[in-house]
mmCIF file as gemmi writes it, N, C-alpha and C atoms, coordinates in Angstrom:
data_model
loop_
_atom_site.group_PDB
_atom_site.id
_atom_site.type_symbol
_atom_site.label_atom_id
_atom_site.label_alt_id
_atom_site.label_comp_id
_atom_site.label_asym_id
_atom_site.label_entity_id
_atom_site.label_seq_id
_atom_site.pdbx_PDB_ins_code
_atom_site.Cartn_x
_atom_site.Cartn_y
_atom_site.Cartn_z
_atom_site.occupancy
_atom_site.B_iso_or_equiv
_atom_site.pdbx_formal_charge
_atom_site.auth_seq_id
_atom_site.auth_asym_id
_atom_site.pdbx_PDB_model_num
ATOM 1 N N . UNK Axp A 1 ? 51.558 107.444 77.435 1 0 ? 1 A 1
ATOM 2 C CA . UNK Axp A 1 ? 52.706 108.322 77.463 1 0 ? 1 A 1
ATOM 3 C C . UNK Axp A 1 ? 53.741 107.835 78.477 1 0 ? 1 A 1
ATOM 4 N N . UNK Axp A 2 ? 53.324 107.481 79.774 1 0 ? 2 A 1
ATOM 5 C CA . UNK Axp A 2 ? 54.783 107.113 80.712 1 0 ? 2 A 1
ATOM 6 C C . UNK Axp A 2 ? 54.973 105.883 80.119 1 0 ? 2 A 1
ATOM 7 N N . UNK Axp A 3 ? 54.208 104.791 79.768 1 0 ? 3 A 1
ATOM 8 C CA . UNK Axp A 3 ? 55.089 103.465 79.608 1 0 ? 3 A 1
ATOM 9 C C . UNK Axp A 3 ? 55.911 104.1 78.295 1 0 ? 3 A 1
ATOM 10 N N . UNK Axp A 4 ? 55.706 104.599 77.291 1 0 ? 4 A 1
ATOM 11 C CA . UNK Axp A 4 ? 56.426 105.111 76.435 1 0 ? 4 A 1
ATOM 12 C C . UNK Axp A 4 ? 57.977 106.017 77.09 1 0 ? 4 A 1
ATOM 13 N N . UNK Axp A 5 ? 57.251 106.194 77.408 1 0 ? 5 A 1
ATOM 14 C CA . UNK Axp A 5 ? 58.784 107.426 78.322 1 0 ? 5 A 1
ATOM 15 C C . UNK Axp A 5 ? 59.475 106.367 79.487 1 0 ? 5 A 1
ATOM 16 N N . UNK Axp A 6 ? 59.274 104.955 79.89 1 0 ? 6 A 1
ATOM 17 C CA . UNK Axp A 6 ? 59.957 104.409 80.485 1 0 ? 6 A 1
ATOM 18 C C . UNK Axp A 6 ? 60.317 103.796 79.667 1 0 ? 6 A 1
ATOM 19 N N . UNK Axp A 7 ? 60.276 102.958 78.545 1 0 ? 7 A 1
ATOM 20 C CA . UNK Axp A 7 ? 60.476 102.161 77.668 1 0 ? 7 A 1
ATOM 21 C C . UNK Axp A 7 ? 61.821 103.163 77.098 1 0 ? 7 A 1
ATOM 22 N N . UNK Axp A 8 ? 61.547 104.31 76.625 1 0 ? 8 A 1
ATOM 23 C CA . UNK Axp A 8 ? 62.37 105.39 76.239 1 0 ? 8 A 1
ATOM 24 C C . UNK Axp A 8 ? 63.661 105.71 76.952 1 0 ? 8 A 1
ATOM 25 N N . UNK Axp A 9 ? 63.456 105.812 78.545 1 0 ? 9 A 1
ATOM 26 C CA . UNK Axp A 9 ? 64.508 105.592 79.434 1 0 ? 9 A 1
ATOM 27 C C . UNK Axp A 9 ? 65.674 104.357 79.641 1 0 ? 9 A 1
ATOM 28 N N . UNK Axp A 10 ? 64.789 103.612 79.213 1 0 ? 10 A 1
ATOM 29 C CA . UNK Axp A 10 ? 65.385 101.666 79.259 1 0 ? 10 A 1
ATOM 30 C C . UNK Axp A 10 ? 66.372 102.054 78.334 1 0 ? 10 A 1
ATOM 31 N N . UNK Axp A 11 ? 65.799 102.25 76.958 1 0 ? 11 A 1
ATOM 32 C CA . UNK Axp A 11 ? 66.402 102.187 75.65 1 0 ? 11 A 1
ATOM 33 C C . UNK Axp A 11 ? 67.726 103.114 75.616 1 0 ? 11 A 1
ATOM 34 N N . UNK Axp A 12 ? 67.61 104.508 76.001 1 0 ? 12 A 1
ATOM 35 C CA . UNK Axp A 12 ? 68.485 105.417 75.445 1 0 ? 12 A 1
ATOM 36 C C . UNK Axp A 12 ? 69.575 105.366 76.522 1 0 ? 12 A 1
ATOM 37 N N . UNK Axp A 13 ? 69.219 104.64 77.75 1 0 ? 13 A 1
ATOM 38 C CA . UNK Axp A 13 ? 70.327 104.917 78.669 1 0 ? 13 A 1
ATOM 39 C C . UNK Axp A 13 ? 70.878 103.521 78.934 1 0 ? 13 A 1
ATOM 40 N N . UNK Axp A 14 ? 70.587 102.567 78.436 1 0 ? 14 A 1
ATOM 41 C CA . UNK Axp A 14 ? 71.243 100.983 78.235 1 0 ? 14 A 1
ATOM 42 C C . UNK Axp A 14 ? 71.016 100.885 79.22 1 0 ? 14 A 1
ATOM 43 N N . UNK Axp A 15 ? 69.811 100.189 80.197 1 0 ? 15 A 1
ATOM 44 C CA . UNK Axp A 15 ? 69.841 100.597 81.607 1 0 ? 15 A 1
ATOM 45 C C . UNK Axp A 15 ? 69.186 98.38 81.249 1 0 ? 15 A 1
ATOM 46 N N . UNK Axp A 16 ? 70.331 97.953 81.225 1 0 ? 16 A 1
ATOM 47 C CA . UNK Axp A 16 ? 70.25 96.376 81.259 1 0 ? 16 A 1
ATOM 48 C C . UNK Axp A 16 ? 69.708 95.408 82.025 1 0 ? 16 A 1
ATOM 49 N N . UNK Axp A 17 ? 69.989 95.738 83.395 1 0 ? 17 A 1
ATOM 50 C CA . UNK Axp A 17 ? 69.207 95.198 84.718 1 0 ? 17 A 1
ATOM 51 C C . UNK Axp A 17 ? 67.81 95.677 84.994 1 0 ? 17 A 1
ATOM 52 N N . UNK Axp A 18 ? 66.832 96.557 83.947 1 0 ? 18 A 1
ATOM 53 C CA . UNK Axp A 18 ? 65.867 97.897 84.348 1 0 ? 18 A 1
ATOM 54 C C . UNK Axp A 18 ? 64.857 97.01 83.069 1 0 ? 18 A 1
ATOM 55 N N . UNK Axp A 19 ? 63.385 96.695 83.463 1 0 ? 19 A 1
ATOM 56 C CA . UNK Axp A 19 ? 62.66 96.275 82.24 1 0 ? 19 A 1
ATOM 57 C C . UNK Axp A 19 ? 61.844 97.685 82.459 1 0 ? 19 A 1
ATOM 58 N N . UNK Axp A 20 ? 61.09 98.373 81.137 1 0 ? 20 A 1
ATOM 59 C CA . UNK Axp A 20 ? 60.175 99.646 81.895 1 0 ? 20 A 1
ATOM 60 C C . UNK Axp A 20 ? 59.159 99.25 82.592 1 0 ? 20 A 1
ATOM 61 N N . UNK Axp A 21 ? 58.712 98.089 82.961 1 0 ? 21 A 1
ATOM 62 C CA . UNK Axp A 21 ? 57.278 97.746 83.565 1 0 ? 21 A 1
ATOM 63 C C . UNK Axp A 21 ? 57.93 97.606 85.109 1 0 ? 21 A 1
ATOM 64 N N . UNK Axp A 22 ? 59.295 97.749 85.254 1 0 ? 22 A 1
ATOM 65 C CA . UNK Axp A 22 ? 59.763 97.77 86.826 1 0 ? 22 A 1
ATOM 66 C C . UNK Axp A 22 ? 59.627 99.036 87.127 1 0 ? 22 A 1
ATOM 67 N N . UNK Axp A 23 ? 59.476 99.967 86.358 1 0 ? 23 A 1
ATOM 68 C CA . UNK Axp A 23 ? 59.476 101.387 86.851 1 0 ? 23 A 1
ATOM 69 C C . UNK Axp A 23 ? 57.918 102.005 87.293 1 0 ? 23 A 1
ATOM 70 N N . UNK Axp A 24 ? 58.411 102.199 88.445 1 0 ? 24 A 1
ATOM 71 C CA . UNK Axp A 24 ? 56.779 102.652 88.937 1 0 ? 24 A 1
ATOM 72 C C . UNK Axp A 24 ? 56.702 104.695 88.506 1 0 ? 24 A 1
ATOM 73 N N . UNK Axp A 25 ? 55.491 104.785 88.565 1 0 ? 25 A 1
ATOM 74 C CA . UNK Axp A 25 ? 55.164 106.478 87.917 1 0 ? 25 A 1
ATOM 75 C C . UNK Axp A 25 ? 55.695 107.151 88.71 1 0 ? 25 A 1
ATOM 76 N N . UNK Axp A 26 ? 55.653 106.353 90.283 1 0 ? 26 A 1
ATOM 77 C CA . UNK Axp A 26 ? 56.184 107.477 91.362 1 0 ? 26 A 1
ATOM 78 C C . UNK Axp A 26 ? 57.441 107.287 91.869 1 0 ? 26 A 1
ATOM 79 N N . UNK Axp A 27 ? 58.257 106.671 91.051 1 0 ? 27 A 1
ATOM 80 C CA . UNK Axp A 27 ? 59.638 105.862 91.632 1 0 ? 27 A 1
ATOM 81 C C . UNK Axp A 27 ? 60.873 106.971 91.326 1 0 ? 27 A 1
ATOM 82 N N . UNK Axp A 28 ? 61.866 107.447 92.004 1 0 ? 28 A 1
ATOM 83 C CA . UNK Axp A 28 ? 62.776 108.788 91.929 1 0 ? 28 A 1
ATOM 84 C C . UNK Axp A 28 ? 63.449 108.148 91.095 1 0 ? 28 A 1
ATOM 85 N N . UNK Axp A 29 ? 63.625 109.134 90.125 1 0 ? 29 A 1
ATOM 86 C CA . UNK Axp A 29 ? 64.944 108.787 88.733 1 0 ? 29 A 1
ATOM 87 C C . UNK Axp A 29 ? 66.504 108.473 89.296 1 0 ? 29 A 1
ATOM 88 N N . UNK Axp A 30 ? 66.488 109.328 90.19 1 0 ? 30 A 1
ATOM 89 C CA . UNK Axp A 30 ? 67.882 109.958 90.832 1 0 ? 30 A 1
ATOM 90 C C . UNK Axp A 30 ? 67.863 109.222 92.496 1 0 ? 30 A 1
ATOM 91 N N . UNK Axp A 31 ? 69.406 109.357 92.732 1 0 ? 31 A 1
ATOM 92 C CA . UNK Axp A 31 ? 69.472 108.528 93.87 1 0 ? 31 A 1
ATOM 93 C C . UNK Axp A 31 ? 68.88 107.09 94.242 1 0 ? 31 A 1
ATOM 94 N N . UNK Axp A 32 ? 68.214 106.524 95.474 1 0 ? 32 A 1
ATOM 95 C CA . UNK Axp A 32 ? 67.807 106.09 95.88 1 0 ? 32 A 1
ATOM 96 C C . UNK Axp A 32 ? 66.848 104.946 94.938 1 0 ? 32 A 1
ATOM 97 N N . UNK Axp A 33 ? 65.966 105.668 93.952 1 0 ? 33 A 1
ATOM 98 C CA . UNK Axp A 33 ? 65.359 105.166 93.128 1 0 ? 33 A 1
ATOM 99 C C . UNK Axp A 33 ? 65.929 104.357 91.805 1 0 ? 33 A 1
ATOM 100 N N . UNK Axp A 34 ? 66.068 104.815 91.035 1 0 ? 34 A 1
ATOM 101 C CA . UNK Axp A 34 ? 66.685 104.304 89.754 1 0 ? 34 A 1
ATOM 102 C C . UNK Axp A 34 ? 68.051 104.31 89.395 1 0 ? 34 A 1
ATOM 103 N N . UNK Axp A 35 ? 68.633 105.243 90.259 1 0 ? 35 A 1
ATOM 104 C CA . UNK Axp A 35 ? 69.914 105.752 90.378 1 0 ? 35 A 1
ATOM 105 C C . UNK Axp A 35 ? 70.859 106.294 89.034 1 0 ? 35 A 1
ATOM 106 N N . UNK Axp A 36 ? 69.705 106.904 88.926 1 0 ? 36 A 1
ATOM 107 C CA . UNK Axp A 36 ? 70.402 107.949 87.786 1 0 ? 36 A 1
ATOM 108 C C . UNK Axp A 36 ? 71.225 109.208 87.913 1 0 ? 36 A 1
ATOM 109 N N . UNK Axp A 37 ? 72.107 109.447 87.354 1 0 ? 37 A 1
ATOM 110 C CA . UNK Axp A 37 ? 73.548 110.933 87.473 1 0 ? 37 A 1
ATOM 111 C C . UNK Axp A 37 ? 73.022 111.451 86.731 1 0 ? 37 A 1
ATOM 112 N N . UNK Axp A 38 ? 73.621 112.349 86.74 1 0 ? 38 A 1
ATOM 113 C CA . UNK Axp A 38 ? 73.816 114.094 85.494 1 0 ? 38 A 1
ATOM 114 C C . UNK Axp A 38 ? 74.131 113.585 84.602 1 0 ? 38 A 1
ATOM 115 N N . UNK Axp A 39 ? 74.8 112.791 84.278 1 0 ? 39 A 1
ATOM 116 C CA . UNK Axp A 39 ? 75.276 112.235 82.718 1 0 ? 39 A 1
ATOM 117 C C . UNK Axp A 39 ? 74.305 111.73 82.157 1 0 ? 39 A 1
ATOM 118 N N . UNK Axp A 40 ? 73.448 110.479 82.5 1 0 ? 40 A 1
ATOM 119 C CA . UNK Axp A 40 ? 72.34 110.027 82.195 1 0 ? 40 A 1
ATOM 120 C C . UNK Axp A 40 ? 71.18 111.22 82.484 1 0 ? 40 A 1
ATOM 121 N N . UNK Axp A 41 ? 70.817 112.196 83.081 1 0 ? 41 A 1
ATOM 122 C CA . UNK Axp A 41 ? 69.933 113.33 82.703 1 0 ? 41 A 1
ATOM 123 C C . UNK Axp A 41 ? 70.392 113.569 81.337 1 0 ? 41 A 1
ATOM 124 N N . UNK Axp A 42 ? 71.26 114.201 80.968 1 0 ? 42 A 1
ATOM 125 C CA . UNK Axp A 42 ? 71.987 115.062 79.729 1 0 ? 42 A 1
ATOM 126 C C . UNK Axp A 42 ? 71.738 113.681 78.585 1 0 ? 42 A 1
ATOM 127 N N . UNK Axp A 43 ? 71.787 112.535 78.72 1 0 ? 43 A 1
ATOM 128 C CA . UNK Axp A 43 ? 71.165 112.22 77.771 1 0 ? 43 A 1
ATOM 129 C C . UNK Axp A 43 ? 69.808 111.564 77.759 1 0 ? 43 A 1
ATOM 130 N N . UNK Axp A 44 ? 69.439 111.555 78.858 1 0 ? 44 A 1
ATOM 131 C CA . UNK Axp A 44 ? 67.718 111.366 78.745 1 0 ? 44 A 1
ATOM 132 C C . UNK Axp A 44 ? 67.126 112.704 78.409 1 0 ? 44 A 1
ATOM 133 N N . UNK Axp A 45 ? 67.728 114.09 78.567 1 0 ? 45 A 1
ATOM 134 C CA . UNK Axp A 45 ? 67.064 115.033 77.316 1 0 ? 45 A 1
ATOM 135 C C . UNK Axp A 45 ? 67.347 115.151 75.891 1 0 ? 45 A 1
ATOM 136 N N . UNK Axp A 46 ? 67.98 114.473 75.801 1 0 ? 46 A 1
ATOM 137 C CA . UNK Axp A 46 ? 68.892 114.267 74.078 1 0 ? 46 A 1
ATOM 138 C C . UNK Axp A 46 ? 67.544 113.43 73.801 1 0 ? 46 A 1
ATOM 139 N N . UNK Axp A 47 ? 68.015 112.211 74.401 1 0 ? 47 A 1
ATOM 140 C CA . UNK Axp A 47 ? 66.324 111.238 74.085 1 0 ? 47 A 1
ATOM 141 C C . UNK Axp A 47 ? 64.874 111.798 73.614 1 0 ? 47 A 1
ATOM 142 N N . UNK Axp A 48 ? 64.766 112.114 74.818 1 0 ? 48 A 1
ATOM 143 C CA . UNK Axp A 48 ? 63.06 112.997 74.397 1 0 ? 48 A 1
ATOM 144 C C . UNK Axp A 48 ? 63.016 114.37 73.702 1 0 ? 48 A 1
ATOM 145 N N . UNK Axp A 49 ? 64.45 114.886 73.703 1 0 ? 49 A 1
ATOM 146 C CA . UNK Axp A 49 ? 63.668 115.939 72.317 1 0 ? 49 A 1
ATOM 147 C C . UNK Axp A 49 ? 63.749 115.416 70.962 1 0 ? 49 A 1
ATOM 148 N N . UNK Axp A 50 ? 64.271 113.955 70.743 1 0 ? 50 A 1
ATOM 149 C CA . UNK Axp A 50 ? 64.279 113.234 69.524 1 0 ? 50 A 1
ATOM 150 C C . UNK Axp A 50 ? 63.036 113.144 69.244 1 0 ? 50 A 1
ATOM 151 N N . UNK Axp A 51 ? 62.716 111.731 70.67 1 0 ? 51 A 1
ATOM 152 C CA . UNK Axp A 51 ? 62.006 111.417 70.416 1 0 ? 51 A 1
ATOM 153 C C . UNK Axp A 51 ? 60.389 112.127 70.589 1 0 ? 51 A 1
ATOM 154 N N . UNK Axp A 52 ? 59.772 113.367 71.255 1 0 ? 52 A 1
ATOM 155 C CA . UNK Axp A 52 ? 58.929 113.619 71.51 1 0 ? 52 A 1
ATOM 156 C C . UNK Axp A 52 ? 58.64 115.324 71.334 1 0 ? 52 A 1
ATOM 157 N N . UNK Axp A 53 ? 60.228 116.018 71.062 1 0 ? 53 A 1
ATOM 158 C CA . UNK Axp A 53 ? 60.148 116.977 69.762 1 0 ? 53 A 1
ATOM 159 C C . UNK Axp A 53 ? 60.343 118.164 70.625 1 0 ? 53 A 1
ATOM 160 N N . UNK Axp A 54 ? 60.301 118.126 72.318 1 0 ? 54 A 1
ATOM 161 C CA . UNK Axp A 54 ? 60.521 119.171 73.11 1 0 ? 54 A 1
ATOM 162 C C . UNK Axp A 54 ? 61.843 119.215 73.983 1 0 ? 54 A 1
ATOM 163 N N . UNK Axp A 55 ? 62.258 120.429 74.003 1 0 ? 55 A 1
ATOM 164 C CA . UNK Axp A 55 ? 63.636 120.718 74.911 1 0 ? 55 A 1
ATOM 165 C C . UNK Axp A 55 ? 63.641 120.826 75.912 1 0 ? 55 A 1
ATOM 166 N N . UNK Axp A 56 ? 64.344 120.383 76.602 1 0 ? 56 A 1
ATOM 167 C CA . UNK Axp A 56 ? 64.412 120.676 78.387 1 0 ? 56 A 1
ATOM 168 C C . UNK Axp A 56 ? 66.209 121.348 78.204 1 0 ? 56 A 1
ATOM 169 N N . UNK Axp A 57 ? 66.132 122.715 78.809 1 0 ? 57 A 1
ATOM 170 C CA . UNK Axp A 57 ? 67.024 123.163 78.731 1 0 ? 57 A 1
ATOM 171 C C . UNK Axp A 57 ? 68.515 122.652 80.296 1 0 ? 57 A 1
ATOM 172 N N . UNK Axp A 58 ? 69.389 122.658 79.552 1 0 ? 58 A 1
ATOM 173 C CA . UNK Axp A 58 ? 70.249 122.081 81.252 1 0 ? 58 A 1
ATOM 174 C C . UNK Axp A 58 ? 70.609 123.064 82.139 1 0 ? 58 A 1
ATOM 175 N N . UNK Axp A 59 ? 70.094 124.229 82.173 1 0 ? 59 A 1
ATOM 176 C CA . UNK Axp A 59 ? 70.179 125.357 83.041 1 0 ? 59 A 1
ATOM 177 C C . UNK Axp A 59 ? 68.352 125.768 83.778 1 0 ? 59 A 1
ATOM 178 N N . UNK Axp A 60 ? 67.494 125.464 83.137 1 0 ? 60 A 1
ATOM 179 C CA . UNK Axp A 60 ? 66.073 125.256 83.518 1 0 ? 60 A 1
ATOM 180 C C . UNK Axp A 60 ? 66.355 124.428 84.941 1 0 ? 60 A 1
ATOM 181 N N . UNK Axp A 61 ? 66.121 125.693 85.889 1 0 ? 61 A 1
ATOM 182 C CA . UNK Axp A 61 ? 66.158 125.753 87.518 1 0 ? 61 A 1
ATOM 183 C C . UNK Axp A 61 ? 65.15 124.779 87.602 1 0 ? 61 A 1
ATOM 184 N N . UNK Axp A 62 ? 63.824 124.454 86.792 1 0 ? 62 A 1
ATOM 185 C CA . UNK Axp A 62 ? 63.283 123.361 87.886 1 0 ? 62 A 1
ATOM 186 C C . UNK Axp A 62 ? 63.557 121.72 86.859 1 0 ? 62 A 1
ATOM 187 N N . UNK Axp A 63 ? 65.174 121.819 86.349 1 0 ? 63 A 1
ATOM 188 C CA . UNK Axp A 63 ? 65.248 119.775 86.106 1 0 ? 63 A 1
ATOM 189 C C . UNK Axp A 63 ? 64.966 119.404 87.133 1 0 ? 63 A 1
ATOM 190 N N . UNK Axp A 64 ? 65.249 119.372 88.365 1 0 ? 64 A 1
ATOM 191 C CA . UNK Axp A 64 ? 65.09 118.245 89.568 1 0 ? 64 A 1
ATOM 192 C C . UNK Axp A 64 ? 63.54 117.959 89.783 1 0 ? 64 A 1
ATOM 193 N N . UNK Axp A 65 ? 62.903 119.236 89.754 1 0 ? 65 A 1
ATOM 194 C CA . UNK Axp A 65 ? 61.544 118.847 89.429 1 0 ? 65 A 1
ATOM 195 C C . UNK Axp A 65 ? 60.941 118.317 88.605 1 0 ? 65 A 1
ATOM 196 N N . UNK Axp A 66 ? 61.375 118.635 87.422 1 0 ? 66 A 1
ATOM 197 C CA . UNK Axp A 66 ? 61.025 117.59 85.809 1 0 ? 66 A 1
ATOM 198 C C . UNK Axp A 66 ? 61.265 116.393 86.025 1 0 ? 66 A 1
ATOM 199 N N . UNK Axp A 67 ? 63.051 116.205 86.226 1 0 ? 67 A 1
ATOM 200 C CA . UNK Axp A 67 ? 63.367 114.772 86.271 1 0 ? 67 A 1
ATOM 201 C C . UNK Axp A 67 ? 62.898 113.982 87.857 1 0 ? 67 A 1
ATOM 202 N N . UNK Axp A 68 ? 62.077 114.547 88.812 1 0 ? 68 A 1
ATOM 203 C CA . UNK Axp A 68 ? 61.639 113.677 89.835 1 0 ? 68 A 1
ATOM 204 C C . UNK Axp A 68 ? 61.571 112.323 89.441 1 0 ? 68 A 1
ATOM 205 N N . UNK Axp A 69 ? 60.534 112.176 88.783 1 0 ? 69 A 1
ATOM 206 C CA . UNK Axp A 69 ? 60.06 110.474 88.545 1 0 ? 69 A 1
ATOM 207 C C . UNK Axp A 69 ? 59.428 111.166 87.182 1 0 ? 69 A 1
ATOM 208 N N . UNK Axp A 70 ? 58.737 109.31 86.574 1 0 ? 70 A 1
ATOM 209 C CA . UNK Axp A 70 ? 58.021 109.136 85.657 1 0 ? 70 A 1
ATOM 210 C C . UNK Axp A 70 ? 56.811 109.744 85.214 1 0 ? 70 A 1
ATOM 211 N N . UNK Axp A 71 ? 56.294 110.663 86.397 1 0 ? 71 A 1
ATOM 212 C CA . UNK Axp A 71 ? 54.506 111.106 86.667 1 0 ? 71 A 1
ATOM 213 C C . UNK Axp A 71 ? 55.153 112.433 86.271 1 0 ? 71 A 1
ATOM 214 N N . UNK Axp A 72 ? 56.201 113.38 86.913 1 0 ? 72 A 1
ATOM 215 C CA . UNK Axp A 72 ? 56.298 114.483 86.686 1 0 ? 72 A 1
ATOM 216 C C . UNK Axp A 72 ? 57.418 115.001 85.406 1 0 ? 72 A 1
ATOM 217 N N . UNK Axp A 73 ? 57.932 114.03 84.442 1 0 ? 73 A 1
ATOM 218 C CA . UNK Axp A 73 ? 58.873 113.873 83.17 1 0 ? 73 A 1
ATOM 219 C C . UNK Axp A 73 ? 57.397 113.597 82.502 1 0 ? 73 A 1
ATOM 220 N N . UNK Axp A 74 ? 56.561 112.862 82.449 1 0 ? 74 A 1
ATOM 221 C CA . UNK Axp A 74 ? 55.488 112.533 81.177 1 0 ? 74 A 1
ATOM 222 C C . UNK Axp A 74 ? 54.554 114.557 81.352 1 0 ? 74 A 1
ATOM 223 N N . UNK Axp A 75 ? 54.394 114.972 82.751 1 0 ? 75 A 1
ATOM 224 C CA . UNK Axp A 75 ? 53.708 116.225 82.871 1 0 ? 75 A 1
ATOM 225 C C . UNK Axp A 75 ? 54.286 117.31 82.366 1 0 ? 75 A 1
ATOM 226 N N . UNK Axp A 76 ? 55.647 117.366 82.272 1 0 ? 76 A 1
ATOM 227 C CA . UNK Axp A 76 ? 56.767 118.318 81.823 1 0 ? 76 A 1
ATOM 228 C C . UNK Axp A 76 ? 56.386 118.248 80.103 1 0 ? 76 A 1
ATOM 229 N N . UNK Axp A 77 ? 55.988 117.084 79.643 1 0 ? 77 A 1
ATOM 230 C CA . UNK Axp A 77 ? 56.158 116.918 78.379 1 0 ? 77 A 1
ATOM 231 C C . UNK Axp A 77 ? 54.712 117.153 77.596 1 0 ? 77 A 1
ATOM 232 N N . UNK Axp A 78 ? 54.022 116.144 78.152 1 0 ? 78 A 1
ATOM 233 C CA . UNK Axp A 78 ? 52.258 117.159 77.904 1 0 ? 78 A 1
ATOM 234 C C . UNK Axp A 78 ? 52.629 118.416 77.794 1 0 ? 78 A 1
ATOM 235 N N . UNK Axp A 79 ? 52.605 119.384 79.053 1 0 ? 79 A 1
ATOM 236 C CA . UNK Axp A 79 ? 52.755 120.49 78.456 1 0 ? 79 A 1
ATOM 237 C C . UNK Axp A 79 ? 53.086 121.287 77.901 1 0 ? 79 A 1
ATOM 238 N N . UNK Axp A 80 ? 53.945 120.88 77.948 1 0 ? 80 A 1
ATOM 239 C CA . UNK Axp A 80 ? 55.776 121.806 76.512 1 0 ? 80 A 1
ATOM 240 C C . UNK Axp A 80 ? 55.003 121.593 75.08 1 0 ? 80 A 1
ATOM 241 N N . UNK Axp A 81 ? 54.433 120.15 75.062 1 0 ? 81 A 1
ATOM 242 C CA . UNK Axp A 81 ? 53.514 119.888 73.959 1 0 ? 81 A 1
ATOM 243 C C . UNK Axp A 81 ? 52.092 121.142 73.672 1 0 ? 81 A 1
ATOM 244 N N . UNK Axp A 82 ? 51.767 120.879 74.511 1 0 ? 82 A 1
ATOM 245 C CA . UNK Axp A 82 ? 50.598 121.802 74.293 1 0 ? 82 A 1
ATOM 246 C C . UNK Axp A 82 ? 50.853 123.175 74.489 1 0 ? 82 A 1
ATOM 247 N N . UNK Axp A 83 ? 51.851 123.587 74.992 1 0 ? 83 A 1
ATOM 248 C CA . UNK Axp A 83 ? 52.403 125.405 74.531 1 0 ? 83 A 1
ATOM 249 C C . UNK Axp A 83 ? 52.878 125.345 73.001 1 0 ? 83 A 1
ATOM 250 N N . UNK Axp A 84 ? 53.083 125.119 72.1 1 0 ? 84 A 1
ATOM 251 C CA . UNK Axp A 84 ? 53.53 124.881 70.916 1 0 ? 84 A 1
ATOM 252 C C . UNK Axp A 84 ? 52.701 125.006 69.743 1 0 ? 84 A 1
């Protein structure tokens, strides 16, 4: 599931300089880490409800917690999966 969901990140956000095997599980999406914006959130949830069939809403108080890193975006998604 995460190499899928980094591979997924590579892809949908043209992230050119980024292979997914550089992305570590515990590496921050945002800032410092990968350096991802709000724009690239808004479409890395476009991405995964394509591709993996669940919504992350853009008012859902805990994105910063979802979108932390790779470990807690693949956990967000297991379970949205398994409430369903």
């Amino acid at each position: 599931m995460k190499q899928e969901l980094k591979a997924l990140i590579v892809e949908s956000l043209v992230l050119e300089d980024v292979q997914p095997e550089e992305i570590t599980d515990d590496m921050p999406l945002f800032g410092e880490g990968l350096g991802l914006d709000s724009i690239d959130a808004l479409e890395l949830a476009i991405a995964i409800e394509r591709h993996f069939g669940i919504t992350i809403q853009s008012d859902d108080e805990r994105n910063k917690e979802i979108f932390a890193c790779t470990n807690a975006l693949a956990a967000h998604i297991i379970h949205e999966r398994s409430e369903t």
